[in-house]
Structure formats: structure tokens, C-alpha cells
C-alpha positions in Angstrom: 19.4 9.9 9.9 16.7 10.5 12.4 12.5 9.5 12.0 10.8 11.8 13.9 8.4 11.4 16.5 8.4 14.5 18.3 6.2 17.2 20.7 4.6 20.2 20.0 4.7 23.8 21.4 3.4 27.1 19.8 5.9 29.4 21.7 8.0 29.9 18.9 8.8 32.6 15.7 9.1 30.1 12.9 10.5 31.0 9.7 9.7 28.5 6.9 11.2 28.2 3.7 11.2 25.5 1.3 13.5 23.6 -1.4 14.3 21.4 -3.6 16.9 19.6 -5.5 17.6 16.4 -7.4 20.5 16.4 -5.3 18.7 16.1 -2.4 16.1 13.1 -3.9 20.1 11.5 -4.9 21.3 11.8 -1.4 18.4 9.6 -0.1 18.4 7.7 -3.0 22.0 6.6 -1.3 21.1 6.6 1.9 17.6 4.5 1.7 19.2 1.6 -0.1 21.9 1.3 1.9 19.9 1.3 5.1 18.7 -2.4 5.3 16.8 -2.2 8.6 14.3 -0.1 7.2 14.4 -0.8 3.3 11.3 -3.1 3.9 9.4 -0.1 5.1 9.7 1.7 2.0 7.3 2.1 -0.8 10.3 1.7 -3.3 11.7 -0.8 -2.0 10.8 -3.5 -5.0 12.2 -0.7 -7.3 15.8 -0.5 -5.4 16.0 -4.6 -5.4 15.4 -4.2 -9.3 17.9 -1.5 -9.6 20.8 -2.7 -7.4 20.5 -5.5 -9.7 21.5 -3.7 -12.8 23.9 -1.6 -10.8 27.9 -1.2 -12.0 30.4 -2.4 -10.3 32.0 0.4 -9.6 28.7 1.6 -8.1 27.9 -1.3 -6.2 31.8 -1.2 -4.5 30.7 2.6 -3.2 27.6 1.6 -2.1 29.4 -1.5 0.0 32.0 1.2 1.3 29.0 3.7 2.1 27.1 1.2 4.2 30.0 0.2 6.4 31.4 3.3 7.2 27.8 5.6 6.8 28.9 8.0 5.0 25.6 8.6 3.4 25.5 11.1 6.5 28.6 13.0 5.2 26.5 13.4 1.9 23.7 14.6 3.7 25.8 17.4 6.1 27.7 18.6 3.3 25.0 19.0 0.8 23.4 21.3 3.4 26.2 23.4 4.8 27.2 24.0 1.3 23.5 24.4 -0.2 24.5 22.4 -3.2 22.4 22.5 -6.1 24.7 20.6 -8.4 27.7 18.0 -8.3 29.7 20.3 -10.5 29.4 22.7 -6.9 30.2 19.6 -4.3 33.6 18.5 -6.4 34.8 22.2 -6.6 34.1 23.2 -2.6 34.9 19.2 -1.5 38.0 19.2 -3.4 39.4 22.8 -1.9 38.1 22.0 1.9 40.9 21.3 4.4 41.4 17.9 5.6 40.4 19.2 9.5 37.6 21.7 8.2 35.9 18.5 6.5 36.3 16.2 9.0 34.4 18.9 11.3 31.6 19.8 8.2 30.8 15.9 8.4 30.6 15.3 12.1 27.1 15.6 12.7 25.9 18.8 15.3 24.5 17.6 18.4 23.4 21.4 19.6 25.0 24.9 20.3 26.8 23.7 23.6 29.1 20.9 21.8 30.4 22.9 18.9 33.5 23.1 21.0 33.8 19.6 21.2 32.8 18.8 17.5 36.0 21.4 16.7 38.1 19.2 18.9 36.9 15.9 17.5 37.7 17.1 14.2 41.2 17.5 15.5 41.4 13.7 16.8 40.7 14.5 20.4 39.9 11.3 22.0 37.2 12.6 24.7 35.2 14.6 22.4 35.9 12.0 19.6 34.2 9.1 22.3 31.6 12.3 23.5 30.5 12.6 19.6 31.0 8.3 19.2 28.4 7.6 21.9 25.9 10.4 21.3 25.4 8.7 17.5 26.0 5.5 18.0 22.6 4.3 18.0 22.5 4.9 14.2 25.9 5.9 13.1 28.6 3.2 14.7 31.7 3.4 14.1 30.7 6.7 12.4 32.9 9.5 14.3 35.6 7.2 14.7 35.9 6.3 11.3 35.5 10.0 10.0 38.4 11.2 12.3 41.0 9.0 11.4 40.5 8.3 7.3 42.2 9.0 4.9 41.0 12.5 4.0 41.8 12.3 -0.2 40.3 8.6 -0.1 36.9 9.6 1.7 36.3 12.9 -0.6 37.7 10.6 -4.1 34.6 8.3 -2.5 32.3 10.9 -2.0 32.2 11.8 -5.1 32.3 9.0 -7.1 29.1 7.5 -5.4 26.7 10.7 -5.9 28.7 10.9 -9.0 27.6 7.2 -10.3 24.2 7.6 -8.5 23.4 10.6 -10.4 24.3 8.9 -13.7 22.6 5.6 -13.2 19.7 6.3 -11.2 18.6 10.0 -10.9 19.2 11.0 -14.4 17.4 8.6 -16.6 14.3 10.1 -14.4 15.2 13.3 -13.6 12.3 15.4 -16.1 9.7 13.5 -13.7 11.3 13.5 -10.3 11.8 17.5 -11.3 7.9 17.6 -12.4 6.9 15.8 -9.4 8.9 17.7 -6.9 7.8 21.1 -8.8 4.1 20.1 -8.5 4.6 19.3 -5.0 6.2 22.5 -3.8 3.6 24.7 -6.0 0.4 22.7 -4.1 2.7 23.3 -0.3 3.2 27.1 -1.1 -0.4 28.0 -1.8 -1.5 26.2 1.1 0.9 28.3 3.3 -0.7 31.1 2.0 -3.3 30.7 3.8 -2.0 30.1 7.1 0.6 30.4 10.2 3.6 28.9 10.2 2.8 26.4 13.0 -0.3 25.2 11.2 1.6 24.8 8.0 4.4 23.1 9.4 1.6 20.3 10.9 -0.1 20.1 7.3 2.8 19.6 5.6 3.8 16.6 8.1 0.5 15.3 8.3 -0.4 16.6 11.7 2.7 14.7 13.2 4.2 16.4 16.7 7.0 18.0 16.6 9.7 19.7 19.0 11.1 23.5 18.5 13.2 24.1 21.5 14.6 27.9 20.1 12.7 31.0 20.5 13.7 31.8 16.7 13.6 28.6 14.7 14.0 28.4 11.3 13.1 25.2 9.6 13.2 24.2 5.8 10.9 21.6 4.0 12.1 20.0 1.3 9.9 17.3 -0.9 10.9 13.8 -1.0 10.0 10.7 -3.2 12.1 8.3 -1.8 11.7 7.7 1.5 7.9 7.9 1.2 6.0 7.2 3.5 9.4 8.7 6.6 9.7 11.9 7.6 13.4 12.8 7.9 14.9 15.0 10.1 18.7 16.7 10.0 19.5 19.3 12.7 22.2 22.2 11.8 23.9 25.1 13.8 21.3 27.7 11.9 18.4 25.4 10.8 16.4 22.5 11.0 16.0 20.6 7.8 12.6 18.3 7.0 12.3 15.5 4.0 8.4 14.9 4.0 6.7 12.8 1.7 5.5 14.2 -1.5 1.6 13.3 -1.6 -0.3 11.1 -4.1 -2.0 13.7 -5.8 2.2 15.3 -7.0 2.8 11.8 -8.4 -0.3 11.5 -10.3 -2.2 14.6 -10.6 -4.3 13.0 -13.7 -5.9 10.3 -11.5 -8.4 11.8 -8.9 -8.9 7.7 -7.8 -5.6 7.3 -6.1 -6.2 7.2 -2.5 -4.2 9.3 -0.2 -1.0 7.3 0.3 -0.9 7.9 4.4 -4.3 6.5 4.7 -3.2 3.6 2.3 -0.1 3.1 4.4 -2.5 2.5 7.7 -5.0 0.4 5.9 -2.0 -2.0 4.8 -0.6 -2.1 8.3 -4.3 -3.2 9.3 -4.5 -6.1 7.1 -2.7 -8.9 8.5 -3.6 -10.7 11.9 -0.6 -10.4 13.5 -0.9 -6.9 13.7 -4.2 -6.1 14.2 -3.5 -8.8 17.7 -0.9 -6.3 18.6 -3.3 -3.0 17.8 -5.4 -5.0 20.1 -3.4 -5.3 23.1 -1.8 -1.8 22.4 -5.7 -0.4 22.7 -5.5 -1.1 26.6 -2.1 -0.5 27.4 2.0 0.3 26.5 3.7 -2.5 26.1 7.9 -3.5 25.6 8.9 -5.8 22.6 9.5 -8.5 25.1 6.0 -7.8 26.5 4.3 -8.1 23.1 6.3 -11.4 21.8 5.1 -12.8 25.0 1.6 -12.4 24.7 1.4 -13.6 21.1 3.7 -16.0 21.4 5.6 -14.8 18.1 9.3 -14.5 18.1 10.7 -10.8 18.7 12.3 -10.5 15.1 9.0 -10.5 13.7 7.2 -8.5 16.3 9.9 -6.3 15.5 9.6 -6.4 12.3 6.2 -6.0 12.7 6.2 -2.9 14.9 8.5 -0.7 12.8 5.9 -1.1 10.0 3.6 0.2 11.9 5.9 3.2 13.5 6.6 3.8 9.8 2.5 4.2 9.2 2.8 6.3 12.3 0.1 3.9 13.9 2.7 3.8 16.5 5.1 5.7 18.7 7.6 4.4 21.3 8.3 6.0 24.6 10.6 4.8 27.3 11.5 1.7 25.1 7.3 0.9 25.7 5.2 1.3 22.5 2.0 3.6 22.2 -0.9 2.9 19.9 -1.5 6.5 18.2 -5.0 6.5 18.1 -5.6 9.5 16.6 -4.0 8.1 13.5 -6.4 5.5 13.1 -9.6 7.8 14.0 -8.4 10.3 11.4 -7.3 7.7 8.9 -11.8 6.5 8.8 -12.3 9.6 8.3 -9.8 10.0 5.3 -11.4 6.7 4.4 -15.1 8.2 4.9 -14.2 11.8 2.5 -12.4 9.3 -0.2 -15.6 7.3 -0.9 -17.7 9.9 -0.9 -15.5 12.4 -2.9 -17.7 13.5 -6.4 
């Protein structure tokens, strides 16, 4: 699953179209509690900890299989190619798919020229399989490997038990107000795009961050999200590109005008500790490595680290060339989010 942190160009046709699903918000659900290097970055993630706690253990011995083999991603790819809309839907088409036309549905697409391979690599061929290994093994290891040589009936009897048990246990006790939230998002989204192009929609809807089309015809599709608030997550497929963006403040409570925007509360947090206003302050003059910064605060890198991806996750920071960049854009704009909030009648 990738953050995005991407460039922008206006030489493209667009075509947007929005969804959403409780499937979708279940899928994340999945993926976000599973995915411990960024859990602490999450604004639910005191409400996971309580959850996991009450979890079954049926449940829990999914989730444990999930997170060593990432198949949170075969979730996420099959939902999409299949457009489900309910799990009655993803048993019927999982449990009729071919063993080989699964395994190539749940390799992720890494762009129009590999689609051979990824056909090949669903076969078991051992160059494409190690072409598809080391293009995602930066965040799926072990993931291709694993895909192309399981047991087929095991990994869909999996599949469906954990979105299955999530659904039951998690999503469902909530789902009138995830639904109402997710509703009241899209409604607000589609009368701003009313009133706009597609590019300029595309940058309100992410909050201004960059982005890359590289098609002449792109069509993209942006779904609501309550889970991974504050990411933006990105999932590329042959025909479309799909965006999770946060769902704002104002969706989850539209009865309190006093709740600040939650971006601008994100950067404010990030600005309250020392530690990280030292490394905003070295950042202000120039890029720096993570051995760079631990050495000129004399902090060890696991907290600098730690440090920094709460900061990327505020989008107070982006990384290039394995250097990190102080956005300052996002600060300047943030004041002035700050400035309208205090002054809003």
C-alpha cells in the first residue's frame, strides 16, 4: 500500500468518479491494524489497541496469518477488480476464480509493460516471479513469493474468513454511522466538483498535495476513508487509479462548527514537541539523511525515525533521494487555516 507523495502536471484528460463502500472502510480496517510501522501515525490507533483486545480468536489467528504473508493487499486488488460492494459478491466470484487467474488478480500491477510478466508470475515463472518479488519488496516481502506458491483453497478459505469476521466484529456494530459519515462526505466532495475542473478538484479533495498522472487519458476514483485518517492511499490498476483520502472533520461531526480542521490539527501536534520543532529547524536551511539528522541532535535514529514519519504523515515532510525536505508550504498554509479558524463567526 503506497503514501503518496507525488508531482503534478495539467497535461492530462482526467475523468473522476467517486465511491464508496463499507467494504472498502473493512479492507483498511484490516490493513491499518496490521501494519505496525505506521499504526502510531494513525488517529485510531488507541481505538484498534482497545479493539484487538476484545478480538476472537479465530479473528485474531487471521489477522496473525494476514500480517505475515500481507495479504491485506490481495483484499485490496480483488475488491477493485471485482468492484465488490458486498461479501455475499467476494465469496461467490473468489470461490469460482481459477487457482492461476487468482494468483494473477492478486499480484499487484506495476504498469502496462509488465502485464506479460505478471501473467507469467502467476504461472510460477521464476524470473518474472523474482522481477514482481523485487519491484514490491520494499513493502510487500515475501509477498509474490508467497502468493505463487500457496495453497490456492487455503488462501481464498482465509480471505474470507478475515473480511468475513472483520465485518461482523468491527464494521457492523458501526456501520449506520460509518455509512452516514461516508454519505456526508461524498455529498460535500460532489458539490464542490461542481464547481470546478478536474485537476483543481482532484487537489481539493487531497488537500492541495502533488500528484503524478503519467497517461494522456487518466481516470482516477476517490473514495472516502475514516480509517487511515490523516494518509492518503494510493492503488494503481490496468484501467484506473484508485485514491483513499481522509474524510474531513466537518463529515464526522457536522453538529459542531468548533472542531478544527483535522489537517491543521495534525501539523499543530507535529509542532509541539522539541524534538521536532529542532529537526523543522535544521530542515528550514537544508535536506538532510536520517543519519544526518540523528547526528546533529544527537538522538538515536529509531526515534528520529520515528519522529520523521509523523511528520511525513502531517505532510510537514517529504523525502527525496533518501534526504528529507521540509514542505513549507504546509506550514505557511496550515497559519493561515489557523488565522480563518479563529476568526470564523
Amino acid at each position: 500500500m503506497d503514501i503518496l507523495n507525488w508531482s503534478s502536471t495539467k497535461e492530462n484528460h482526467i475523468h473522476v468518479t467517486m465511491d464508496h463502500s463499507i467494504i472498502h472502510e473493512a479492507v483498511l480496517g484490516i490493513a491499518a491494524i496490521t501494519n505496525k510501522p505506521l499504526l502510531s501515525t494513525l488517529e485510531k490507533e488507541t481505538e484498534f489497541k482497545k479493539l484487538r483486545k476484545a478480538f476472537s480468536s479465530a479473528l485474531l489467528h487471521e489477522l496473525n496469518y494476514l500480517e505475515t504473508h500481507n495479504t491485506w493487499k490481495s483484499l485490496l486488488l480483488l475488491i477493485h477488480t471485482w468492484n465488490i460492494q458486498h461479501i455475499d459478491e467476494f465469496k461467490d466470484r473468489l470461490l469460482e476464480t481459477s487457482d492461476i487467474d487468482l494468483r494473477y488478480n492478486v499480484i499487484p500491477y506495476i504498469g502496462n509493460n509488465y502485464e506479460g510478466n505478471r501473467k507469467k508470475a502467476a504461472q510460477g515463472e521464476i524470473e518474472s516471479v523474482n522481477l514482481f518479488e523485487e519491484a514490491t519488496s520494499n513493502f510487500l516481502p515475501g509477498y509474490i513469493t508467497f502468493i505463487v506458491s500457496c495453497d490456492i483453497s487455503q488462501l481464498k478459505h482465509h480471505l474470507i474468513n478475515v473480511l468475513q469476521l472483520w465485518l461482523e466484529e468491527v464494521v457492523y456494530p458501526v456501520q449506520d454511522s460509518t455509512e452516514a459519515v461516508l454519505a456526508r462526505d461524498i455529498k460535500s466532495k460532489r458539490l464542490a466538483q461542481q464547481q470546478m475542473d478536474s485537476l483543481s478538484f482532484i487537489q481539493l479533495v487531497l488537500d492541495d498535495q502533488k500528484f503524478r498522472l503519467e497517461d494522456a487519458e487518466t481516470n482516477i476514483v476517490l473514495i472516502p476513508q475514516i480509517t487511515y485518517r490523516p494518509w492518503v492511499i494510493y492503488l494503481e490498476l490496468p484501467s484506473y487509479q484508485v485514491f483513499y483520502y481522509p474524510v474531513t472533520n466537518e463529515s464526522i461531526h457536522p453538529e459542531d462548527t468548533l472542531v478544527p480542521d483535522y489537517r491543521m490539527l495534525q501539523v499543530f501536534k507535529m509542532l509541539g514537541d522539541e524534538t521536532r520543532l529542532r529537526l523543522i529547524k535544521l530542515l528550514s536551511e537544508k535536506d538532510y539523511s536520517l543519519s544526518e539528522l540523528a547526528s546533529k541532535t544527537n538522538v538515536g535514529k529509531t526515534t528520529i525515525h520515528h519522529h520523521l514519519k509523523l511528520m511525513r504523515s502531517a505532510r510537514i515532510l517529504e523525502t527525496n533521494q533518501s534526504k528529507y525536505h521540509l514542505n513549507q508550504d504546509t506550514l505557511h498554509k496550515n497559519w493561515r487555516k489557523l488565522e480563518d479558524y479563529l476568526h470564523e463567526e
